[in-house]
C-alpha positions in Angstrom: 0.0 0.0 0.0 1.4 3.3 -0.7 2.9 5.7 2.0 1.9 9.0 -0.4 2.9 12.2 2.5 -0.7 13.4 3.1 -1.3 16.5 0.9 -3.1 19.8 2.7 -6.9 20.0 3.5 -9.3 22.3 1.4 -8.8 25.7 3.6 -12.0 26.8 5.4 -14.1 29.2 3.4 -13.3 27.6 0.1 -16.1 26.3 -2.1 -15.3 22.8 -3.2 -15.3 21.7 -6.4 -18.0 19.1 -5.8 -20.3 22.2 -5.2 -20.5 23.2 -9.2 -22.2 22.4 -12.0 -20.8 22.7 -15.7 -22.6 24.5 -18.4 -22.3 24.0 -21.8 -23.2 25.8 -25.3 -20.7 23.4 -27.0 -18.3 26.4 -27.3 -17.1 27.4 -23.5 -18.4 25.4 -20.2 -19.3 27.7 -17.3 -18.8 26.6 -13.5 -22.1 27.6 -11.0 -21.8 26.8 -7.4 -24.2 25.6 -5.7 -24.9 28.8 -4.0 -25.8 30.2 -7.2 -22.8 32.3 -7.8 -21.0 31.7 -11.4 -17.2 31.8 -10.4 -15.7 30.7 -14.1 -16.9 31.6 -17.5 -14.4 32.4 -20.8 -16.1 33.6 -23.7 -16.6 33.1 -26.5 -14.5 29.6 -26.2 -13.0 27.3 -23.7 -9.6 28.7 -23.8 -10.9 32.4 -23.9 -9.7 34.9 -21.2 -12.3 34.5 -17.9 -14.3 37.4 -17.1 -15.6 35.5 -14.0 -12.7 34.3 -12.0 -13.6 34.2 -8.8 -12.8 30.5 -8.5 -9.4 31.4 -8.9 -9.1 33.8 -6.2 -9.7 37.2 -8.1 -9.1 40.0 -5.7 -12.5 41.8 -7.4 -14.3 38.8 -6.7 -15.5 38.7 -10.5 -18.6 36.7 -10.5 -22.4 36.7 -11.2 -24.4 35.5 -8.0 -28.0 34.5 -8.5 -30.0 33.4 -5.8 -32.9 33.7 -3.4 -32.0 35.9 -0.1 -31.4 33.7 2.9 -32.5 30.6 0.4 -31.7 27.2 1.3 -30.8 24.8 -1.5 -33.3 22.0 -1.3 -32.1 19.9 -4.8 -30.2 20.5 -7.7 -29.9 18.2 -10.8 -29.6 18.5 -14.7 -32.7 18.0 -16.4 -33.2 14.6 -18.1 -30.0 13.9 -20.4 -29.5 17.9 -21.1 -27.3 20.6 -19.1 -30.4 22.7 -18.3 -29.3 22.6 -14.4 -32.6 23.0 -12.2 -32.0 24.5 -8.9 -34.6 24.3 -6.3 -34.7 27.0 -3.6 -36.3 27.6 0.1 -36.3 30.3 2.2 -38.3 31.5 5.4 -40.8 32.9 2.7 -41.8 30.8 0.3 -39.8 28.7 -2.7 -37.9 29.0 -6.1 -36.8 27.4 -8.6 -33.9 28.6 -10.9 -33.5 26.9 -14.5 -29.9 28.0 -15.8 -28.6 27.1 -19.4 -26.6 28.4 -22.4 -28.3 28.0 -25.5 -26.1 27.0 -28.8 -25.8 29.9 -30.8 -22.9 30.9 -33.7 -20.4 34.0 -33.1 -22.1 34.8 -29.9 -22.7 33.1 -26.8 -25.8 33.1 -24.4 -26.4 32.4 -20.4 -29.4 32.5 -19.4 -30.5 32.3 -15.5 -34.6 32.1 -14.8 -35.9 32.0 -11.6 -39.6 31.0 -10.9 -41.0 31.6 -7.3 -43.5 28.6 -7.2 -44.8 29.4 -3.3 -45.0 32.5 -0.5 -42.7 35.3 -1.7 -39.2 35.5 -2.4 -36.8 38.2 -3.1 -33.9 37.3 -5.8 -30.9 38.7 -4.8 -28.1 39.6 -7.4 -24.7 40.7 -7.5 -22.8 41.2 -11.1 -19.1 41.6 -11.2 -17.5 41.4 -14.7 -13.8 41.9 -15.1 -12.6 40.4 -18.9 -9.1 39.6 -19.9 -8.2 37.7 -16.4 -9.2 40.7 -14.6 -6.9 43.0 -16.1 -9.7 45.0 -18.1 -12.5 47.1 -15.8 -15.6 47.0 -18.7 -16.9 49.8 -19.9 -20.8 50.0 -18.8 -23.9 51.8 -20.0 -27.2 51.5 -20.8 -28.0 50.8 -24.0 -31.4 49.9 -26.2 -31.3 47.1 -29.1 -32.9 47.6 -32.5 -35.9 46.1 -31.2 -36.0 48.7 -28.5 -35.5 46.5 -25.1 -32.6 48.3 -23.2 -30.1 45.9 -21.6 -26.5 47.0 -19.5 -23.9 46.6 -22.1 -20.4 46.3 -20.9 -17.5 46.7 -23.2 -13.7 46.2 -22.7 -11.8 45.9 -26.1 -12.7 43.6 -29.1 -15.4 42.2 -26.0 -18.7 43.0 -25.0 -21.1 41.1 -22.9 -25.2 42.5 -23.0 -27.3 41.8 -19.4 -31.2 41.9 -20.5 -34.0 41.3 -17.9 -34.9 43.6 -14.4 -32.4 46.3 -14.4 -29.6 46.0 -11.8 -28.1 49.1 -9.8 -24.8 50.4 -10.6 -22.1 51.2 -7.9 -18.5 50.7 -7.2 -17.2 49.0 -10.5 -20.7 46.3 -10.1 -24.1 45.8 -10.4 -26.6 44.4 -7.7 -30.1 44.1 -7.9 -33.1 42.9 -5.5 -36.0 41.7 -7.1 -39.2 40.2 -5.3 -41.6 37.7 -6.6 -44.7 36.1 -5.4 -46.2 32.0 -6.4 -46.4 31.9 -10.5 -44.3 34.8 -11.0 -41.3 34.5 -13.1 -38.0 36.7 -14.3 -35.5 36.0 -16.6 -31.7 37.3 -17.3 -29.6 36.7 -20.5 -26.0 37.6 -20.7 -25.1 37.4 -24.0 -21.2 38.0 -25.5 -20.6 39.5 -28.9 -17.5 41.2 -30.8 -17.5 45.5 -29.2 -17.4 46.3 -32.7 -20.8 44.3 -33.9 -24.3 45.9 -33.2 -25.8 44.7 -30.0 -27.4 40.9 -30.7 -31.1 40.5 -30.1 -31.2 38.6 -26.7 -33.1 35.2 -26.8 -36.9 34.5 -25.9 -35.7 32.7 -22.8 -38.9 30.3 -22.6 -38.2 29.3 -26.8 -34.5 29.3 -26.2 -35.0 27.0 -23.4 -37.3 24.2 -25.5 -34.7 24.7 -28.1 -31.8 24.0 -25.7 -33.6 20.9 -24.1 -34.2 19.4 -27.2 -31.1 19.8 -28.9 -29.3 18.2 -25.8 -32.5 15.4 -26.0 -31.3 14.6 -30.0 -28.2 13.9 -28.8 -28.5 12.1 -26.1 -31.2 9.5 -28.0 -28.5 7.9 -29.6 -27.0 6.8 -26.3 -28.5 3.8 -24.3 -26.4 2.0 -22.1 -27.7 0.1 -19.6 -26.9 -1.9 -16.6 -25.9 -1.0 -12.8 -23.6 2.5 -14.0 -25.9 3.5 -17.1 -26.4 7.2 -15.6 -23.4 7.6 -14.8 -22.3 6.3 -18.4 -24.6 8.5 -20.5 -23.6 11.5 -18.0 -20.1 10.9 -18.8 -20.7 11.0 -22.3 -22.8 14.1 -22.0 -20.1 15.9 -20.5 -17.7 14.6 -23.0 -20.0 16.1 -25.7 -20.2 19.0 -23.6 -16.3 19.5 -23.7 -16.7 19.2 -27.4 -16.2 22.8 -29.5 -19.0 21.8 -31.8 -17.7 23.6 -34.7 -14.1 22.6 -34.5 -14.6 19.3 -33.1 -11.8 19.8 -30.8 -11.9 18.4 -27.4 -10.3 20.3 -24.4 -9.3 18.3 -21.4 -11.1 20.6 -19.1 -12.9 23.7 -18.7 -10.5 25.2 -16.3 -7.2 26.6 -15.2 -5.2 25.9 -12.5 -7.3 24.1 -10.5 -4.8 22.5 -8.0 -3.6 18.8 -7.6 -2.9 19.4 -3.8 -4.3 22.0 -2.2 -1.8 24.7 -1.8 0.4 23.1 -4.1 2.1 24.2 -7.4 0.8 21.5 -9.5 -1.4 24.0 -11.3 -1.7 23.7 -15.1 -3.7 24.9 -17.8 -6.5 21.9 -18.9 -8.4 24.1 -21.8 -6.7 22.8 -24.8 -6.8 19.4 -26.6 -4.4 16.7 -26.5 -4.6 14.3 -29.0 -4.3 11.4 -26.3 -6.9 12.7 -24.1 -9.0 13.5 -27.5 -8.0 9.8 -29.2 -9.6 7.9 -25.9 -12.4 10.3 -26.3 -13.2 8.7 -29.6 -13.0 5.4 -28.8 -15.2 5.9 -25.7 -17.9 7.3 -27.9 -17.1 5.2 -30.4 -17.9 2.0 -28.3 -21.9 3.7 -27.7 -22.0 4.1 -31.7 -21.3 7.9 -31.4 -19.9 7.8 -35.7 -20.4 11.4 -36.1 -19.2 12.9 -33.5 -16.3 10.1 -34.0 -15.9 12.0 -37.7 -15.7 15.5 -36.7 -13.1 14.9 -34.2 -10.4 12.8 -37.0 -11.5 16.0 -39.1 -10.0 18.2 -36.4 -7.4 15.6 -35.9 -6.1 16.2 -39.8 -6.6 19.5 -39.8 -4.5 20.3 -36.6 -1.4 17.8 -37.7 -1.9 19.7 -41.3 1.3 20.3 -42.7 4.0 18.6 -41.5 3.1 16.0 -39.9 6.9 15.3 -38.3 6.0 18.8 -36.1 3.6 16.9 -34.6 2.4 18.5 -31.2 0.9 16.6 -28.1 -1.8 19.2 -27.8 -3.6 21.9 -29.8 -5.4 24.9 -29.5 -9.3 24.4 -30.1 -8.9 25.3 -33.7 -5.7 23.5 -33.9 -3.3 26.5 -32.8 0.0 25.7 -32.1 1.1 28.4 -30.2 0.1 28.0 -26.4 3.1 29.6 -24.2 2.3 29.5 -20.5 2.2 32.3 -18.4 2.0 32.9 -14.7 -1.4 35.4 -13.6 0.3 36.7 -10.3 -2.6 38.6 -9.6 -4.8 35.5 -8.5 -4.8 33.6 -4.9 -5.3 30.9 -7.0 -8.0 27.8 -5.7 -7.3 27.2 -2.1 -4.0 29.3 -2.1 -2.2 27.2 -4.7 -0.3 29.5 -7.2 1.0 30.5 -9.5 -1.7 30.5 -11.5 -1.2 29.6 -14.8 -2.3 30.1 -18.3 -1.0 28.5 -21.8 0.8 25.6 -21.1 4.3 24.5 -21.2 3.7 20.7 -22.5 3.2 21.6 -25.4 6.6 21.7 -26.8 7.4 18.0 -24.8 8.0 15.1 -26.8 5.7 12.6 -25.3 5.9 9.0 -27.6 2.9 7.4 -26.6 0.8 10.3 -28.4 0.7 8.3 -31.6 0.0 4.9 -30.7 -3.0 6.8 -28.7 -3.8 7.9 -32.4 -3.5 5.2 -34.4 -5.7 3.3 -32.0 -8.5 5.8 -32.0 -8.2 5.6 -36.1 -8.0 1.7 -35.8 -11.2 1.8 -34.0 -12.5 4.0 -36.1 -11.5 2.2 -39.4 -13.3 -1.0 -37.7 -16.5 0.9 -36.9 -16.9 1.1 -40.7 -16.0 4.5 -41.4 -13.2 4.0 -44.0 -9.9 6.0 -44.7 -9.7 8.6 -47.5 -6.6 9.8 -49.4 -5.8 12.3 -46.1 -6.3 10.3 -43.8 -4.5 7.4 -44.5 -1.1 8.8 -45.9 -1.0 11.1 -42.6 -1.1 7.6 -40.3 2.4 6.4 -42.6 4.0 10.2 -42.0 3.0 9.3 -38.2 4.7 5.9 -38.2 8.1 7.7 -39.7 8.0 10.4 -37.1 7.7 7.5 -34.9 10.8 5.8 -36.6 12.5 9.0 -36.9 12.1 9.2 -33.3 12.4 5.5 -31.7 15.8 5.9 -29.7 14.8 9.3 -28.7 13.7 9.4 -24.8 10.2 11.1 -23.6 8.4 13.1 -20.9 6.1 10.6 -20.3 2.2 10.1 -20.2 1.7 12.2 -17.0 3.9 15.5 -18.7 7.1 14.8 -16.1 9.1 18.0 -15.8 12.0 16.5 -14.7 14.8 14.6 -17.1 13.6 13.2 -20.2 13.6 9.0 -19.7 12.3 5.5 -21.7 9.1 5.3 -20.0 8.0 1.7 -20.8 3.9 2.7 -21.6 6.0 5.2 -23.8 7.7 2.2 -25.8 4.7 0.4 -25.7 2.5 2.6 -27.1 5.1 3.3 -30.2 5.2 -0.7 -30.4 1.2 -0.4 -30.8 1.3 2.4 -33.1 3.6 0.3 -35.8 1.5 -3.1 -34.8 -1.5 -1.2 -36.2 0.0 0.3 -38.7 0.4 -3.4 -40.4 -2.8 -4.7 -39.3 -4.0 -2.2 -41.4 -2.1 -3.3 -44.0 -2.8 -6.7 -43.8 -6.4 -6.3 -42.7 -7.9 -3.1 -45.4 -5.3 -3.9 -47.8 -3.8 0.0 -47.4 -0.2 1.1 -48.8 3.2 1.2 -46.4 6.3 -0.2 -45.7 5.2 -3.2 -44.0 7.8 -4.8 -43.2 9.7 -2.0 -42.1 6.8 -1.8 -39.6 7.7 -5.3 -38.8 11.4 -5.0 -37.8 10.7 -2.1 -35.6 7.7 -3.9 -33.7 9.8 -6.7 -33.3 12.9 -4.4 -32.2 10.6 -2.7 -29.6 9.1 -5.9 -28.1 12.9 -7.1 -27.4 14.3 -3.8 -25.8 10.7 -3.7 -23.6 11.6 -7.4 -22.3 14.7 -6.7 -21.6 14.4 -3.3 -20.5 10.9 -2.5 -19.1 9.7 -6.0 -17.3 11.8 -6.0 -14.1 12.0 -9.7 -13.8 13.2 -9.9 -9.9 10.4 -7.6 -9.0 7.7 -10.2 -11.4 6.5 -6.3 -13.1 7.2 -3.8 -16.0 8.3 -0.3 -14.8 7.4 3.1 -15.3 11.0 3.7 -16.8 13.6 1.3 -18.1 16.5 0.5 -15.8 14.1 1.1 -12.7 12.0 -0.7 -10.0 9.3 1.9 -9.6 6.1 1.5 -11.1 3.4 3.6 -12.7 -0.5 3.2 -13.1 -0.1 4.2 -16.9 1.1 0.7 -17.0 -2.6 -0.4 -16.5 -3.2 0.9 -20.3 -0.6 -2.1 -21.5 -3.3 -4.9 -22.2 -5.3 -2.2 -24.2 -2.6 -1.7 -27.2 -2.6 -5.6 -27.4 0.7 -5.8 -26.4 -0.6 -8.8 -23.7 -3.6 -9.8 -22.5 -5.0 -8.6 -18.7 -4.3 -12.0 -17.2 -1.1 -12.7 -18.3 1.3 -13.9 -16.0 3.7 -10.3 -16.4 0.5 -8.3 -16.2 -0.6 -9.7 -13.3 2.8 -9.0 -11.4 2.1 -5.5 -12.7 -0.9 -5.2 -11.3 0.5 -6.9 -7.9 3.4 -3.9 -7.8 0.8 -1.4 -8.0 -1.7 -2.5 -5.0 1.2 -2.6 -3.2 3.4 0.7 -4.0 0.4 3.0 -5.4 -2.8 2.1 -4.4 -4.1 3.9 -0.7 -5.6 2.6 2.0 -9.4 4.2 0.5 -8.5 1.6 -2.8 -7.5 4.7 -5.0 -4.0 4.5 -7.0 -1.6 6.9 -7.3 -0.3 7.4 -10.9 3.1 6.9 -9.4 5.0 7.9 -6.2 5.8 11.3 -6.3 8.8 10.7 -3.6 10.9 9.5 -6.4 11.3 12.8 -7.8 10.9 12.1 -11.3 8.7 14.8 -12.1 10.9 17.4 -11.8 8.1 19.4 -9.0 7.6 19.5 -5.6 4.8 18.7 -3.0 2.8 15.8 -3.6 -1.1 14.9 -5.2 -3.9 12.8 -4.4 -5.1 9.7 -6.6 -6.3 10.1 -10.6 -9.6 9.2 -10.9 -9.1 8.1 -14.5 -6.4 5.4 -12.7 -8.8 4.1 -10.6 -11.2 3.4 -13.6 -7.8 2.1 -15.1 -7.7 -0.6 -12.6 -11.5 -1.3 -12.8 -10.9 -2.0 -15.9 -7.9 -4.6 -15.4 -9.5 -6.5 -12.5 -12.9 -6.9 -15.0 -10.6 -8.3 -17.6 -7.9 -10.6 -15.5 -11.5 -12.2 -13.9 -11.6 -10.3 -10.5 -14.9 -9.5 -11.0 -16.0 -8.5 -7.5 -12.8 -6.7 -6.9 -13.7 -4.7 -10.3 -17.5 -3.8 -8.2 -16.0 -3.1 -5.4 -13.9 -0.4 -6.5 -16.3 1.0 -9.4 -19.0 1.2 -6.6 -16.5 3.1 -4.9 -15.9 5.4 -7.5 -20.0 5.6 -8.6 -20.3 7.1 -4.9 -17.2 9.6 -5.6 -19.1 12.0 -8.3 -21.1 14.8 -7.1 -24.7 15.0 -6.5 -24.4 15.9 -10.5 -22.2 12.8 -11.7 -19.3 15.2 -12.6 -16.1 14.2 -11.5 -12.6 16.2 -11.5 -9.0 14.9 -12.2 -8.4 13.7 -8.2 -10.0 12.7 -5.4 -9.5 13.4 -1.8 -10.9 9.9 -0.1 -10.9 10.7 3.4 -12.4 14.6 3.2 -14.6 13.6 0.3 -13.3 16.3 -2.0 -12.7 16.5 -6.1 -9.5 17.8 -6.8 -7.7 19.3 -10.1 -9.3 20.8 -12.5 -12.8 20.2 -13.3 -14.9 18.8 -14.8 -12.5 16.3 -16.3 -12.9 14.5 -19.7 -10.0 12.0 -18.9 -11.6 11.0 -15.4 -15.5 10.6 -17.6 -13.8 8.6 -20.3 -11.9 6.0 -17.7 -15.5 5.8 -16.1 -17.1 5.1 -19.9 -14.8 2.7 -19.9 -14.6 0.6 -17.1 -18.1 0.4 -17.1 -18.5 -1.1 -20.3 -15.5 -3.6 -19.3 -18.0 -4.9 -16.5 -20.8 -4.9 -19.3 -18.9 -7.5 -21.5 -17.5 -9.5 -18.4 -20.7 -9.8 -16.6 -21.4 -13.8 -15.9 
């Protein structure tokens, strides 16, 4: 069992990140708390600059709270299989209900918060604070009317603007707060809606229409999901919020919504989660993939060859949403940062690592995509041979490994394996769809890659293969080994594997670590609390080595681990009960898409 050093509790006063609920419009993913106060929101995208930031500690406190005065939350959920979040209120005088979304709209984006008092009397209670660029830029605000003569508060701060339609609010010290009372079957409505400063003022939705649109557009997609069995809600969430990390006219997938958001709290383990990594974007497609998901399967290889376009030998481990390649981190020394951790950062450093697995995590997604039925055209084909000759160009050449070390450069063995996985499909392509390539180059460097991993990554005293070659530590990335078809779960090796890791990484709550930060390999201080997407790892592996109640055990662990929502972040804090990292996070929903469906196809 691991000794991890125990990381630092979430300080008093901090809202956890179990407390908030994503929103999507398909184009950014705002975070509400569960006392109604919008702490993160970047528009028009994902990776745009925040103009709420209060989750990160903002000294203005930039935020939009929402909420009935001295209100008690009595429920929250989604509504059925959309991200329409339903909130419903008490409070000494009667009850509310607030019905928050963000309809899908093109070169603009909407939020709209309703609130319906459905008994007594209730006063809504608001309190607007909009700083944009980070909170470097103080907007502009005024009063303004649109073409259709309904006035709204339009804020402005460079090539930004953001319009506030419903009940006026009252203006005073650089924000806006408004009391508004209602009584039983009386309703109000607010729409903040983004546009360019130099376009005319957008029309503001119908919020009652743009709400039936929003429902059923979310209700479309969500018909063509139906899993079943014990996890199915959690499933079909999962894949919800993987659609909802989707830019739906890119078809890039970030790996979070958010910045910064600490893996110890405290710590400096803070990075930048808005872009998309082609691993993290890869599993993606397979997990949707495996619930017959084609099209969304389609637009992402579209971003895929659009983002590698070029030359494919400059091939990066993450993109922009649009496929940018430039992403240089930065340090916001302005913020507290979530819980105290700093810096805070933005951008992100990675991306200039040379990680090796990132192909084989491609050529797998393709594979699977290829065996779905959806065939390979003249791109996309010829740009999986330029992948296999970076690979070959770059086969003695050591990596940063899966987890982004920041520490030396090493031959991290799921590394090697993955590049063996990448040539192996590579010639079952070949073989299989009869497609072009120098097969049997392909075949001396799978065979040359299986010998050095023997001999080099398999530790035979220790009966385990290691995170790096040489070593005797291990690594829960080695969980992924059985899924290239390098071996099969219950080999003999795999098994020993999976023996190292109970005892090195996994705590005494049943979570792994990805590896033991005491060894210093990452190049960082402090320490972190278990991946969820790990733990779903290992879910996985007991399912398909025959340790079927050991596989329950742990999922129904990690079933009782989301939120009241089914969102999960990047870590989990087992004996305080809190998410940690940033959030929500597609890598943790995918591992859980996953290791569900594992126990689907083992079940006796």
């Amino acid at each position: 069992m691991t000794e991890q050093t125990p990381a630092p509790t979430l300080p008093t006063g901090t809202t956890p990140l179990e407390d908030y609920a994503l929103l999507s419009d398909l184009s950014t993913g705002p975070l509400v708390s569960r006392r109604g106060s919008i702490d993160w929101l970047c528009l028009p995208r994902f990776d745009s600059p925040a103009m709420f930031s209060n989750l990160l500690g903002d000294p203005d406190r930039s935020r939009w709270l929402l909420r009935p005065r001295d209100g008690e939350v009595e429920s929250r959920s989604y509504e059925e299989n959309t991200f329409v979040l339903r909130t419903e209120w008490r409070t000494p005088t009667g009850r509310a209900v607030v019905t928050e979304f963000m309809p899908v709209t093109d070169n603009r984006a909407d939020l709209v918060r309703r609130v319906e008092c459905t008994e007594g009397e209730v006063v809504v209670e608001q309190d607007f604070v909009a700083r944009f660029d980070y909170g470097d830029t103080v907007p502009w605000a005024r009063r303004v009317r649109t073409g259709a003569d309904e006035e709204v508060l339009l804020l402005i701060g460079g090539p930004d603007a953001v319009a506030l339609s419903g009940p006026s609010l009252v203006a005073g010290d650089q924000c806006h707060r408004g009391e508004h009372p209602l009584r039983a079957g009386e309703s109000q409505a607010w729409t903040l809606t983004w546009h360019p400063s130099y376009d005319a003022v957008p029309e503001p939705p119908e919020p009652d229409d743009a709400l039936e649109r929003t429902r059923q557009m979310w209700r479309d997609w969500s018909a063509q999901v139906t899993p079943d069995g014990p996890y199915a809600e959690l499933v079909h969430r999962s894949l919800l919020v993987l659609r909802g990390l989707t830019h739906g006219r890119t078809g890039g997938v970030v790996a979070a919504p958010t910045t910064s958001l600490p893996e110890s709290f405290g710590g400096v383990r803070n990075w930048d989660y808005r872009y998309c990594w082609l691993r993290d974007s890869a599993l993606t497609l397979e997990a949707m993939l495996e619930h017959g998901l084609t099209e969304g399967a389609h637009h992402w290889r579209d971003w895929l060859l659009r983002a590698v376009a070029g030359d494919p030998t400059d091939l990066q481990i993450m993109y922009g949403i649009g496929g940018e390649r430039h992403l240089p981190e930065r340090e916001l020394d302005h913020y507290r940062g979530y819980a105290d951790s700093r810096p805070v950062r933005v951008g992100n450093g990675a991306v200039t690592q040379f990680q090796a697995d990132v192909v084989g995590e491609v050529m797998i997604a393709l594979a699977k995509l290829r065996a779905a039925g959806v065939a390979d055209d003249s791109f996309s084909w010829p740009l999986q041979v330029q992948l296999l000759r970076y690979c070959e160009e770059r086969i003695d050449l050591k990596d940063q490994g899966l987890w982004e070390m920041r520490g030396e450069p090493a031959y991290f063995t799921h590394s090697r394996v993955m590049t063996w996985a990448a040539f192996n499909l590579g010639i079952e392509a070949a073989e299989t769809y009869g497609l072009d390539g120098p097969v049997e180059r392909w075949r001396e460097l799978r065979e040359q890659l299986e010998n050095e991993i023997e001999e080099h990554g398999f530790n035979r005293e220790i009966n385990s293969y290691v995170q790096t070659y040489g070593d005797t530590e291990v690594d829960a990335s080695l969980l992924q080994l059985p899924h290239t078809g390098y071996l099969a779960s219950d080999d003999p090796r795999m098994l020993g594997t999976v023996a190292r890791i109970e005892a090195d990484l996994v705590d005494e709550h049943g979570y792994p670590a990805r590896y033991r930060t005491q060894a210093g390999k990452d190049g960082l201080p402090g320490d972190e609390y278990p991946f969820m997407v790990c733990a779903f790892w290992l879910v996985e592996q007991y399912a398909r080595s025959g340790r079927r109640d050991d596989a329950v055990r742990l999922m129904d662990k990690l079933a009782e681990s989301a939120n009241e929502l089914g969102l999960y972040a990047e870590e989990y804090d087992a004996a305080a009960g809190h998410h940690v990292g940033n959030f929500p996070q597609a890598f943790s929903h995918l591992g859980l898409v996953r290791a569900a469906d594992a126990l689907a196809r083992t079940a006796e």
